[in-house]
C-alpha positions as protocol buffer text, in pm:
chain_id: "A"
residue {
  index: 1
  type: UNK
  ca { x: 16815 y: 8785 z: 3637 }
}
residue {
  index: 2
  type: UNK
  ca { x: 16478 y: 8864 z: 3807 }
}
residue {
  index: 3
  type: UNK
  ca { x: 16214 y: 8696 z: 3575 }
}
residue {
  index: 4
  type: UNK
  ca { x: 15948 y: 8946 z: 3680 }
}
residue {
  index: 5
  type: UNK
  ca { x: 16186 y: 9259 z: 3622 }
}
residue {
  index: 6
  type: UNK
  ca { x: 16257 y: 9126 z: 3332 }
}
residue {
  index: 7
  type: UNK
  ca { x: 15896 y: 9100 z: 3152 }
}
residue {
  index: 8
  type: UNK
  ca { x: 15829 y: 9445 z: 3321 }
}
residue {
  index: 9
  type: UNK
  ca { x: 16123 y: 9553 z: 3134 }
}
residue {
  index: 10
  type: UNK
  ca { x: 16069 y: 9400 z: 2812 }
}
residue {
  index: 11
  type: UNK
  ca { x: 15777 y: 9492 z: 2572 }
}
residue {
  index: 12
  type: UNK
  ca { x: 15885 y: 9265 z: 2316 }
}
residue {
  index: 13
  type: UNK
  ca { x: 15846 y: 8931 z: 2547 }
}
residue {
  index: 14
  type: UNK
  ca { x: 15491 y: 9073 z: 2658 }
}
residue {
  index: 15
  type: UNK
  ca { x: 15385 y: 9111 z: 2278 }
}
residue {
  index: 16
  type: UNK
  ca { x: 15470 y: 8749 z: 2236 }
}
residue {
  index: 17
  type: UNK
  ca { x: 15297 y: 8590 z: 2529 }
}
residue {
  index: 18
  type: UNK
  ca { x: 15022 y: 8792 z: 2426 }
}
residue {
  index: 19
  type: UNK
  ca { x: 15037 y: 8634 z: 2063 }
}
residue {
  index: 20
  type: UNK
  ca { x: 15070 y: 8279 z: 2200 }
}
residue {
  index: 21
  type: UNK
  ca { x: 14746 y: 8400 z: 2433 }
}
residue {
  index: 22
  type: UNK
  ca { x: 14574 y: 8483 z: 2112 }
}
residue {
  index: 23
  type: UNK
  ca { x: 14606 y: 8127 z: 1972 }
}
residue {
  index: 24
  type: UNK
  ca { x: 14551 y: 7913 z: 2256 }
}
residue {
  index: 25
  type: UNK
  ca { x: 14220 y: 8134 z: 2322 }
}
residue {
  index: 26
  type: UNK
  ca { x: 14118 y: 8063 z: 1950 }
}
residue {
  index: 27
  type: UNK
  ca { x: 14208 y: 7684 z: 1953 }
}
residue {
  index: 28
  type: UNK
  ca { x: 14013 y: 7637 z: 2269 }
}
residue {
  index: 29
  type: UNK
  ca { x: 13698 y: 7871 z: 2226 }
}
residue {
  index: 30
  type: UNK
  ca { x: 13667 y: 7702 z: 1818 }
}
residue {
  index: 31
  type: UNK
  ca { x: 13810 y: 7335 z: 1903 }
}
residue {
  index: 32
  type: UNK
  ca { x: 14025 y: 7339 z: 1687 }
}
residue {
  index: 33
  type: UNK
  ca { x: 14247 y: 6992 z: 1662 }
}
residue {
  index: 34
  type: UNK
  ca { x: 14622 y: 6998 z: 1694 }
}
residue {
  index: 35
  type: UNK
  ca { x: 14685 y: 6953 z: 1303 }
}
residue {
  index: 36
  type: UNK
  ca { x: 14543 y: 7318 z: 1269 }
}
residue {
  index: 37
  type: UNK
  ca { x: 14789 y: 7465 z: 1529 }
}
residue {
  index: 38
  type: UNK
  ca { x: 15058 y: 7280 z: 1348 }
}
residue {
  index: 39
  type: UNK
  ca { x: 15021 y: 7501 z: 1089 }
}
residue {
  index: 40
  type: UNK
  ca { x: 15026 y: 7804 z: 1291 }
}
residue {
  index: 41
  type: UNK
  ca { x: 15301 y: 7720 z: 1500 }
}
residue {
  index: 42
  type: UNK
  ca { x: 15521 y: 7597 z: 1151 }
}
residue {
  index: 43
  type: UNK
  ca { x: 15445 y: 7940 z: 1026 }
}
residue {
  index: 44
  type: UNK
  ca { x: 15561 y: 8108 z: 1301 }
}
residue {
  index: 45
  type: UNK
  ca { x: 15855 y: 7876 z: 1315 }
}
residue {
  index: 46
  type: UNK
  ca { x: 15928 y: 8045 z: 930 }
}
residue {
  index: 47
  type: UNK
  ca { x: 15848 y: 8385 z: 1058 }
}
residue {
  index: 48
  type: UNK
  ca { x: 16120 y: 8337 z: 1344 }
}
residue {
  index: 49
  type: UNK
  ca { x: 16355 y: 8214 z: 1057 }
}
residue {
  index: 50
  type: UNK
  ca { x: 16313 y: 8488 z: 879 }
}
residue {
  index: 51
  type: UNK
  ca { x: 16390 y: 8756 z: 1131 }
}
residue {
  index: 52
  type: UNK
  ca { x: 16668 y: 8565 z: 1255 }
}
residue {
  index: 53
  type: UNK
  ca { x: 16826 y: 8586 z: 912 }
}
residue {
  index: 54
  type: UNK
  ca { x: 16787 y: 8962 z: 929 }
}
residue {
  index: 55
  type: UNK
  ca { x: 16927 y: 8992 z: 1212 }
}
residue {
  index: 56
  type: UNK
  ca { x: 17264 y: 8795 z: 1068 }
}
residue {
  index: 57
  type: UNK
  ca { x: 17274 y: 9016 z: 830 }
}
residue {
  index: 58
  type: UNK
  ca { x: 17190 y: 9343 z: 1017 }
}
residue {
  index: 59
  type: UNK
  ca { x: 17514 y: 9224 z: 1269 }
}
residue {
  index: 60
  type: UNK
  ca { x: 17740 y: 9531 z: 1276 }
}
residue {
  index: 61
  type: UNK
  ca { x: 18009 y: 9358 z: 1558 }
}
residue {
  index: 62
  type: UNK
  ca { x: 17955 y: 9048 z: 1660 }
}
residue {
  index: 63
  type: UNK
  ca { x: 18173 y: 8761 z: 1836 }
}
residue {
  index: 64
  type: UNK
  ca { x: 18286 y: 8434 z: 1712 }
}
residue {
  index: 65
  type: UNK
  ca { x: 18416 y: 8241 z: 1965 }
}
residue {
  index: 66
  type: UNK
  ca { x: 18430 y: 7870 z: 1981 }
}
residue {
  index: 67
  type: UNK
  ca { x: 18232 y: 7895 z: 1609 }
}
residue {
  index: 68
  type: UNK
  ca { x: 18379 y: 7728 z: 1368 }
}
residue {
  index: 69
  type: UNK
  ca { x: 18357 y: 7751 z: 956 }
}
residue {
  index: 70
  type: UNK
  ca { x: 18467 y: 7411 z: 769 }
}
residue {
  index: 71
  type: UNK
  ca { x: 18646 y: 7322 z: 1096 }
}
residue {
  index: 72
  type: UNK
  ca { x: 18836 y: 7642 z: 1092 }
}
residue {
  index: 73
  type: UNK
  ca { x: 18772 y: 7908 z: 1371 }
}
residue {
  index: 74
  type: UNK
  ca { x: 18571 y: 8159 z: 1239 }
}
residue {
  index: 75
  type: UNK
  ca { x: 18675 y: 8577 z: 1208 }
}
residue {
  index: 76
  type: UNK
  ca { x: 18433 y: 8841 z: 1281 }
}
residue {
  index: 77
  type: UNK
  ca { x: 18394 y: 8958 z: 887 }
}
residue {
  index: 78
  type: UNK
  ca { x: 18141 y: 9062 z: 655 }
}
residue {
  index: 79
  type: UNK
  ca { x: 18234 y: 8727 z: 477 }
}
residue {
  index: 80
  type: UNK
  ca { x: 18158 y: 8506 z: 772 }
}
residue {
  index: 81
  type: UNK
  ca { x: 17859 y: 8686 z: 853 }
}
residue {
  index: 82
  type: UNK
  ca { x: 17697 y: 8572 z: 506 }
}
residue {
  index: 83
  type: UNK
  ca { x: 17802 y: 8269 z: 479 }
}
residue {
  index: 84
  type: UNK
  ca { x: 17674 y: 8240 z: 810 }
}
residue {
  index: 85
  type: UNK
  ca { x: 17347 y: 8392 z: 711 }
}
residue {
  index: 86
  type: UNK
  ca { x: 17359 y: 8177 z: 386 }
}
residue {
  index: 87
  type: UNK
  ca { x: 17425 y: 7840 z: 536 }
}
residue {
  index: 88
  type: UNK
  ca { x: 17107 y: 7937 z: 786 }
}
residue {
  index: 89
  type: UNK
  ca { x: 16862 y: 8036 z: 525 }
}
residue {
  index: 90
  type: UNK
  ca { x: 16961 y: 7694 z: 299 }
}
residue {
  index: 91
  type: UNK
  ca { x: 16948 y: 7458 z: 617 }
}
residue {
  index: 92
  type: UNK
  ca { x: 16646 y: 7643 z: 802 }
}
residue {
  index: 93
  type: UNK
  ca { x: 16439 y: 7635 z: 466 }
}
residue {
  index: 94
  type: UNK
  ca { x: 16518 y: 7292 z: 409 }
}
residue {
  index: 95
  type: UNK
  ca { x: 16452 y: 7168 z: 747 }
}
residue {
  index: 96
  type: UNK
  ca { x: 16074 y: 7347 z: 716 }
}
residue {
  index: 97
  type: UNK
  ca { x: 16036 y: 7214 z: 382 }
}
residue {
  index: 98
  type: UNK
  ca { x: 16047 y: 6855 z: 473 }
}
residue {
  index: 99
  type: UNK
  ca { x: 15788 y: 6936 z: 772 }
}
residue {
  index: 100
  type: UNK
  ca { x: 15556 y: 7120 z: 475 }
}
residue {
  index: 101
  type: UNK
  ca { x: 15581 y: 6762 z: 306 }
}
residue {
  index: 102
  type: UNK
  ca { x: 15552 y: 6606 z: 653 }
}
residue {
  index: 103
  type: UNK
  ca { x: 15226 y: 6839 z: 732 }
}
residue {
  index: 104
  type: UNK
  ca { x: 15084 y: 6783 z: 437 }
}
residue {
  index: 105
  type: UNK
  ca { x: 15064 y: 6462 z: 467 }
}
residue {
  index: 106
  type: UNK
  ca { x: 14948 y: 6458 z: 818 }
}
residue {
  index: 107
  type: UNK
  ca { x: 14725 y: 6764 z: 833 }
}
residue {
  index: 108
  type: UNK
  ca { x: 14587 y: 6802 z: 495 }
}
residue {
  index: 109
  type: UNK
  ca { x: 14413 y: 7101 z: 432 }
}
residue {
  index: 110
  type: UNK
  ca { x: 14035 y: 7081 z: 377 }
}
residue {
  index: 111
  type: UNK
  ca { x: 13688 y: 7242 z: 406 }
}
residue {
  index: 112
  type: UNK
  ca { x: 13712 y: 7258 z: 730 }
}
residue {
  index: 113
  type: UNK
  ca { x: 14024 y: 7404 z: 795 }
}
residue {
  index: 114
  type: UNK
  ca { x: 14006 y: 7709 z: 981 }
}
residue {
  index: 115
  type: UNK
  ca { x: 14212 y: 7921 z: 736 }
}
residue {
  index: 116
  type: UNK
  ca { x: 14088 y: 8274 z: 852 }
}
residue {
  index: 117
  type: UNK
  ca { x: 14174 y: 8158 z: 1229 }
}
residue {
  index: 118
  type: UNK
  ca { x: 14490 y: 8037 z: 1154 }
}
residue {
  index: 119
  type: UNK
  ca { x: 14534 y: 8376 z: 929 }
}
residue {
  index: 120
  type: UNK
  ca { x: 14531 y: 8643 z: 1203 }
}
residue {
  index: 121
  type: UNK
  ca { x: 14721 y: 8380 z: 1458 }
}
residue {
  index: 122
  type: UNK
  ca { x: 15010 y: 8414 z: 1214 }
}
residue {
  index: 123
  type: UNK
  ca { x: 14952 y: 8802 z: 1157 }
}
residue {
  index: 124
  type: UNK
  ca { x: 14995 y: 8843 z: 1533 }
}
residue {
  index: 125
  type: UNK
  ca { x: 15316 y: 8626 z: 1564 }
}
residue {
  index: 126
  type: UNK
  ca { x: 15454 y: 8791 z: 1248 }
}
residue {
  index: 127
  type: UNK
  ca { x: 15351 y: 9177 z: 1444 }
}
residue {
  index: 128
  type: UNK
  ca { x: 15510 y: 9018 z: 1768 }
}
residue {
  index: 129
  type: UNK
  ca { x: 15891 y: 8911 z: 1604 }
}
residue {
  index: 130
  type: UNK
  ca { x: 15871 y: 9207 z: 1392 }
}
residue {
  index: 131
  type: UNK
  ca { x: 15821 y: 9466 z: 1717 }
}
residue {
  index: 132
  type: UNK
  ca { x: 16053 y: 9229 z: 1859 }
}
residue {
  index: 133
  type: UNK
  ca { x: 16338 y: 9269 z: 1599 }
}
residue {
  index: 134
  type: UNK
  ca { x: 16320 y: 9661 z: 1557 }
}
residue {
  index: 135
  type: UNK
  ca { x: 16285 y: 9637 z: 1929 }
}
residue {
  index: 136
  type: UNK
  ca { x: 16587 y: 9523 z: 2014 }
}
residue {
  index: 137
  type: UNK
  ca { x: 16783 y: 9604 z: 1705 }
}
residue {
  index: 138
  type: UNK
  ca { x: 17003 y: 9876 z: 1900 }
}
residue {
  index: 139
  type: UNK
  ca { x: 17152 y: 9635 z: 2184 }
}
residue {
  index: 140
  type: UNK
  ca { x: 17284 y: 9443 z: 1879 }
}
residue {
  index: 141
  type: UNK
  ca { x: 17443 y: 9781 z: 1811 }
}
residue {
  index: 142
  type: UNK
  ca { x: 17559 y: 9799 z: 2159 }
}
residue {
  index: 143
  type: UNK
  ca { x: 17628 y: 9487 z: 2215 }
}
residue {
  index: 144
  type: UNK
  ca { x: 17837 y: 9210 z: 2085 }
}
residue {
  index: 145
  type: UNK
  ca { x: 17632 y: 8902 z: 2023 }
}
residue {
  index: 146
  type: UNK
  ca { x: 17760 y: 8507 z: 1946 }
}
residue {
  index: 147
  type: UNK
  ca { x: 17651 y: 8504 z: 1580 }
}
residue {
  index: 148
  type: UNK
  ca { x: 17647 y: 8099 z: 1590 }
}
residue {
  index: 149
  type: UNK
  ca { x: 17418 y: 8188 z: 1942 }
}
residue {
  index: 150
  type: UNK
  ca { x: 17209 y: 8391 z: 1675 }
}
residue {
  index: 151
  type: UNK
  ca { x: 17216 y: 8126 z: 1437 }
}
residue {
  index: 152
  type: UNK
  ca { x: 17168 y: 7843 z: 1710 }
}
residue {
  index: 153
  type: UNK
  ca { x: 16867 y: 8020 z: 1906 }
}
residue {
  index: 154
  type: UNK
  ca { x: 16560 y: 7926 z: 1673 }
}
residue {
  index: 155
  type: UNK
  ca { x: 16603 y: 7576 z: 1623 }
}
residue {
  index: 156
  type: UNK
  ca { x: 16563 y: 7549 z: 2038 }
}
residue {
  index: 157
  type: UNK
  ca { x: 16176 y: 7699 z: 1955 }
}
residue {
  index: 158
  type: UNK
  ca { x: 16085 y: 7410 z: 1727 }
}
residue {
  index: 159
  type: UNK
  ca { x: 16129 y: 7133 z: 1966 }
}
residue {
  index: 160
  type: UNK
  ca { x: 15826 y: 7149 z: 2114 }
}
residue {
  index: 161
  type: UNK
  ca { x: 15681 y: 7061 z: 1797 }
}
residue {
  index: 162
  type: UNK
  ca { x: 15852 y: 6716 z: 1743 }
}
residue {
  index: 163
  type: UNK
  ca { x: 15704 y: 6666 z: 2054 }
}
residue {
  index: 164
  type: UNK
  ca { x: 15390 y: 6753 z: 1996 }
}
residue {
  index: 165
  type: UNK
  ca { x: 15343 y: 6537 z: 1672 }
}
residue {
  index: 166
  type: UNK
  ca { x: 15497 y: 6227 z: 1769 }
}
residue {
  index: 167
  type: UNK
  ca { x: 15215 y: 6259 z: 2102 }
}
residue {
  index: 168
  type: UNK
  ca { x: 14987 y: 6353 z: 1880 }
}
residue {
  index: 169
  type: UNK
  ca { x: 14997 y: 6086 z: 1645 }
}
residue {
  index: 170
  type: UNK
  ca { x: 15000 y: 5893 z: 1976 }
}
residue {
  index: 171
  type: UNK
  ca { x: 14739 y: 6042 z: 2118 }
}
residue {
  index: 172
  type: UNK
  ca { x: 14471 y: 6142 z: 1844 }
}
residue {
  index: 173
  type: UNK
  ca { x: 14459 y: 6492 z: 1644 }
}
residue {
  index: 174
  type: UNK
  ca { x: 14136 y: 6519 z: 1865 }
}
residue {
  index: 175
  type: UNK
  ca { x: 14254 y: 6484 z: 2141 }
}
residue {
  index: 176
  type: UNK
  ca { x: 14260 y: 6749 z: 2401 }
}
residue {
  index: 177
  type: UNK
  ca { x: 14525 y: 6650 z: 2651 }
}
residue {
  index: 178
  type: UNK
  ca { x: 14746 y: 6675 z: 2329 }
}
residue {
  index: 179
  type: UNK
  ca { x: 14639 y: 7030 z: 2184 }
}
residue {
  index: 180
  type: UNK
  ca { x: 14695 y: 7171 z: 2552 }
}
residue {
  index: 181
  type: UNK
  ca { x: 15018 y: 6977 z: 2609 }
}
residue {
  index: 182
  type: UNK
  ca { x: 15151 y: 7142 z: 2235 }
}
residue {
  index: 183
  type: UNK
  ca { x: 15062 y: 7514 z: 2305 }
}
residue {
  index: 184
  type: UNK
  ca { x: 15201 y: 7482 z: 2674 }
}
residue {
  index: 185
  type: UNK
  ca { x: 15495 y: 7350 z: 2565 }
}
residue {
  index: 186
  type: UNK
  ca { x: 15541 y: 7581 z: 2246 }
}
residue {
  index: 187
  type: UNK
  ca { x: 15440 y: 7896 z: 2414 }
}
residue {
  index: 188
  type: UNK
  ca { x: 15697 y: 7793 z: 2740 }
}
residue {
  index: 189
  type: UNK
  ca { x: 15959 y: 7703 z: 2430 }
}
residue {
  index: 190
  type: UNK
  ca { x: 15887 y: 8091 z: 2312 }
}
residue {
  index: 191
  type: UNK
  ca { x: 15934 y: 8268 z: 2624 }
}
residue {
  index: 192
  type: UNK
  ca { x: 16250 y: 8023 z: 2766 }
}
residue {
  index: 193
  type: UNK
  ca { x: 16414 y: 8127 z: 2414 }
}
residue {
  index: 194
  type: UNK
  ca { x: 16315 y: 8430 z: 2421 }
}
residue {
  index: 195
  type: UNK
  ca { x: 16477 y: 8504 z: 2746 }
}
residue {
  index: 196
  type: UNK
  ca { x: 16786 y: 8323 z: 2642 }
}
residue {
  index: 197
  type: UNK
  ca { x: 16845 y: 8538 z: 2323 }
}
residue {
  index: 198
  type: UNK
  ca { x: 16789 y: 8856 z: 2513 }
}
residue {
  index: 199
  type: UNK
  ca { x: 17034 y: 8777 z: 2820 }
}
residue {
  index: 200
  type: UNK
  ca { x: 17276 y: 8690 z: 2504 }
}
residue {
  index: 201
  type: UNK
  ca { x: 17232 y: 9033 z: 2414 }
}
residue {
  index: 202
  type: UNK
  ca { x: 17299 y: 9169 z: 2739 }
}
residue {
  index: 203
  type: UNK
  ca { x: 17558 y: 8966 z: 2830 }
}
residue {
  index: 204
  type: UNK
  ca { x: 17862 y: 9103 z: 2653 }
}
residue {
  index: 205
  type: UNK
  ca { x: 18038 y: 9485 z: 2667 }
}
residue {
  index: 206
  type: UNK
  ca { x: 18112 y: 9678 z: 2336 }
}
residue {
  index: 207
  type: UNK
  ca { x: 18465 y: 9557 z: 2218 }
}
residue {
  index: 208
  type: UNK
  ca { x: 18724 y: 9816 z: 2167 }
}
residue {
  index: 209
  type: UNK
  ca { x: 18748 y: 10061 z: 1940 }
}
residue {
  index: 210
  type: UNK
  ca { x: 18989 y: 9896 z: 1761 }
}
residue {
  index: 211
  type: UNK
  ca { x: 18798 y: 9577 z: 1704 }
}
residue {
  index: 212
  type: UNK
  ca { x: 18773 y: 9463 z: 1321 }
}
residue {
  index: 213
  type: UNK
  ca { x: 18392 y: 9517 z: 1204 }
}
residue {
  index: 214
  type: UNK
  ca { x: 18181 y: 9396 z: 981 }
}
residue {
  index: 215
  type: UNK
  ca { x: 18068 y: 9635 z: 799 }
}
């Protein structure tokens, strides 16, 4: 795949650099300190989760090879695709409420917490996934995605995060080399994943006819 043909291609990816754009621009020109784009990027993390549940659940035909439910393989049914979707929303919320307990602790909200800032930064990321759901909604319909790929592909954007607080702990929420090192790393995190999750989508044929669906 030709990176630049690709980005020409796709809208969607260009909507989300642009919303990463918009928050390094306002952590830089404001100084803000890497707690505050915690914030951001854990609400965007939720956002993500949250259209990635959709999207389970808006799966139409969908493959499930090498998944596995309770050790068993896994049949492409409207019963595996919500327990799928369950078992997502109950380990994706719990894994972002322990960071909210986490954050809290280590980024307290105060008077000086840029709240509008961090506002429209999460308004934009929450346009960009949105756009980038309805987006791409039809090769879903074309295509036949991996729904544990689906279910796999968001944790990979949250990464960059553990990194970013264990060096920033390291480091010093003041410090600058930190704050750049976290939105590099998160906004390379959305666009690697991003790609990923679209050449899943392009990477399989429509099934047979015959196929069983899960409607």
């Amino acid at each position: 795949m030709n990176p630049s043909k690709y980005f020409r291609a796709d809208s969607s990816a260009a909507i989300l650099v642009l919303s990463n754009l918009v928050t390094i621009a306002f952590a830089l020109a404001l100084k803000w300190d890497i707690r505050d784009v915690m914030w951001i990027y854990w609400g965007q993390s939720i956002i993500i989760g949250l259209f990635a549940f959709l999207r389970i659940l808006d799966l139409k035909q969908f493959s499930t090879e090498g998944f596995r439910i309770n050790n068993q393989p896994a049949r492409p049914t409207r019963q595996t695709r919500w327990q799928v979707a369950g078992f997502f929303a109950l380990h994706y919320g719990f894994f972002h409420f322990v960071y909210l307990i986490f954050l809290l602790a280590l980024a307290t909200p105060d008077s000086s917490t840029p709240f509008l800032g961090i506002g429209l930064c999460l308004l934009a990321f929450l346009l960009s996934h949105a756009f980038s759901f309805w987006h791409n909604r039809q090769r879903d319909r074309d295509k036949k995605p991996n729904i544990g790929c689906v279910m796999f592909f968001p944790y990979g954007r949250i990464i960059p995060m553990h990194f970013a607080i264990i060096l920033g702990g390291w480091l010093g929420p003041k410090s600058t080399g930190a704050l750049l090192l976290f939105l590099v790393l998160k906004t390379l995190a959305d666009v690697l994943m991003h790609m990923a999750e679209h050449a899943d989508r392009d990477a399989a044929s429509l099934p047979p006819s015959d196929t069983p669906r899960a409607v």
